[in-house]
KOLKOLLUM-874239 format. One record per atom (N, C-alpha, C): residue in three letters; x, y, z. Coordinates in steps of 0.05 Angstrom, whole numbers, plus 5000, padded with zeros to 4 digits. Example, Ala and Ser with C-alpha at 12.3 -4.5 7.8 and 13.67 -1.06 7.14 Angstrom:
// KOLKOLLUM-874239
ALA526448865156 ALA524649105156 ALA526449345156 SER525749555142 SER527349795143 SER525850015157 
//
This chain:
// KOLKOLLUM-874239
UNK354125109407 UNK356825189409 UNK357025499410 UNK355825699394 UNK355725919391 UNK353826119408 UNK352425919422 UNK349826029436 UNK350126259459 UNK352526109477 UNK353126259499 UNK354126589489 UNK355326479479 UNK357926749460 UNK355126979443 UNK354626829424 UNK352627119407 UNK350227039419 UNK349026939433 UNK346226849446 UNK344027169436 UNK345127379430 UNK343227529422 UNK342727549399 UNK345527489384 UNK344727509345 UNK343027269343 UNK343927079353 UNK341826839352 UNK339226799358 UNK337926899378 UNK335826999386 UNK333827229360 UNK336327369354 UNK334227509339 UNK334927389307 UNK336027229306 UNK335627059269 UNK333326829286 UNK332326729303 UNK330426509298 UNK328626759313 UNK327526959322 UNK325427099326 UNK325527249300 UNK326427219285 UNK325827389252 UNK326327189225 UNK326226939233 UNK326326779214 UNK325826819190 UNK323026869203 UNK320626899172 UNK321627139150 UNK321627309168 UNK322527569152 UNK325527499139 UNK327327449151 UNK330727389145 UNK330027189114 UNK327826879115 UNK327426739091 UNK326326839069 UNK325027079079 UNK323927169053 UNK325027329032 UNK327827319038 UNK329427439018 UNK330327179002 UNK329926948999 UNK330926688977 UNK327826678969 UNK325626788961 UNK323526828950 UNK323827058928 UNK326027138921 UNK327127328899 UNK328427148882 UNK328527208853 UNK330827098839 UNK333127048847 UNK335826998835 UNK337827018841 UNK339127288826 UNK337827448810 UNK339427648799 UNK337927908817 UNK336227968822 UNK334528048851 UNK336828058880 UNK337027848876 UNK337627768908 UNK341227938906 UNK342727828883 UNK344427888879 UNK345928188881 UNK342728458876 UNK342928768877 UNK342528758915 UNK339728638917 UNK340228648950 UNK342028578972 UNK344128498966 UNK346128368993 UNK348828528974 UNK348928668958 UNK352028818951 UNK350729118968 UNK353229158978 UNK354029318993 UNK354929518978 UNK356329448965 UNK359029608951 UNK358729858948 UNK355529858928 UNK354330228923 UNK354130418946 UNK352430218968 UNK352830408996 UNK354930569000 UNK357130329003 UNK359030459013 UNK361430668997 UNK360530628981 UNK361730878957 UNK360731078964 UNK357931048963 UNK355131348970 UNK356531409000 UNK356631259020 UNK357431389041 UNK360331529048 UNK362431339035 UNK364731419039 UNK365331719026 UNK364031788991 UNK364131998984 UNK363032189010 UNK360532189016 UNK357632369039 UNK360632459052 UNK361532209061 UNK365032289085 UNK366232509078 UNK366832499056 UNK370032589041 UNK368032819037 UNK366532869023 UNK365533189023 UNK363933379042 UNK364433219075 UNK363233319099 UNK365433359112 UNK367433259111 UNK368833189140 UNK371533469135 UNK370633649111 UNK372733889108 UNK370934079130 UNK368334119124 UNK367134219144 UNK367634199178 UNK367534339190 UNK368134339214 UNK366134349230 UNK363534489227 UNK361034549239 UNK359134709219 UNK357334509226 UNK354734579203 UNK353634799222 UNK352234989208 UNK349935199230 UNK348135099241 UNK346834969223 UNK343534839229 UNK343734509219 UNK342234399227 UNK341234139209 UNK340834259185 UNK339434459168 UNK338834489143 UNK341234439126 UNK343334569144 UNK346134649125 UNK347034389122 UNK347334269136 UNK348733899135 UNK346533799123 UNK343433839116 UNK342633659091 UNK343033739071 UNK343634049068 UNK344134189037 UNK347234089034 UNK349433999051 UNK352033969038 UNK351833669044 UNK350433419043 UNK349033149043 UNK348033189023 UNK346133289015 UNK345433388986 UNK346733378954 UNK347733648964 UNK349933668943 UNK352533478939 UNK353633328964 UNK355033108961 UNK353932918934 UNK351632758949 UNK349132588929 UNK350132758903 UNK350032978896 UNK349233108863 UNK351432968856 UNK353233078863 UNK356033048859 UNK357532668852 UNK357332638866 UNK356832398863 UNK356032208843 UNK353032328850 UNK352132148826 UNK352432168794 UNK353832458790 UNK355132528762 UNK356532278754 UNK358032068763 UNK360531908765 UNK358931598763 UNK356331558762 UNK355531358762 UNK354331178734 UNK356231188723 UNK355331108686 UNK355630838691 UNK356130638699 UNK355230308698 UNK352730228700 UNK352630008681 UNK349429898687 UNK349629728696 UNK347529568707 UNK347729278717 UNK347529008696 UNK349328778703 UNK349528638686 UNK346528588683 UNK345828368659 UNK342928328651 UNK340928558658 UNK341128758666 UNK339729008680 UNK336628958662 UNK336628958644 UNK333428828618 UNK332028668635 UNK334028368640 UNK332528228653 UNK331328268676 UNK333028398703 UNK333128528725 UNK330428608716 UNK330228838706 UNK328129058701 UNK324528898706 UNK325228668682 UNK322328518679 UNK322328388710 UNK324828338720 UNK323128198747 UNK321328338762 UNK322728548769 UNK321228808778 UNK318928828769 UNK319328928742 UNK316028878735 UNK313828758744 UNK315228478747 UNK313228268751 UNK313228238774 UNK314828268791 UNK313328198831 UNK312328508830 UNK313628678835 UNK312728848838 UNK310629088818 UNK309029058806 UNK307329068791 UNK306529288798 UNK305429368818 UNK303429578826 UNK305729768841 UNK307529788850 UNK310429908851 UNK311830048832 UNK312129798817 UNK313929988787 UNK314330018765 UNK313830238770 UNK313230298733 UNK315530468719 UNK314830448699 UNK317230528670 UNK315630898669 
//
């Protein structure tokens, strides 16, 4: 039914199968940090709002130093934890072992 119409998204979910399933090989409280968006788009919409007064950066340096300082800024404002975040933590631990540490 859909084939004609997205024939390319489709193409590339059964040529990346494998990769696309291996995200239900995570917990569910795992899986749950990976598919929210939400933080992104906070982080980016701020990056917006404290770029877009600017009119023209000089260099690339200057637009990573005010991308930068956006991020500082920013992240002053970020005091929530994640629910069960304890538990979260030990999963981590445990797949990823040789990754992450305390």
């Amino acid at each position: 039914k859909w084939g004609t119409k997205y024939r390319h998204a489709i193409q590339s979910w059964e040529n990346n199968w494998d990769n696309l399933t291996s995200y239900f090989d995570f917990p569910l409280e795992i899986r749950k940090i990976m598919y929210t968006t939400n933080t992104i788009e906070n982080l980016n919409r701020g990056i917006r709002k404290y770029t877009k007064t600017k009119v023209q950066f000089t260099d690339d340096t200057a637009a990573q130093k005010a991308v930068y300082l956006a991020i500082m800024n920013i992240e002053k404002k970020w005091s929530m934890t994640l629910h069960n975040w304890g538990f979260i933590l030990h999963q981590f631990l445990t797949i990823f072992e040789n990754r992450c540490r305390l």
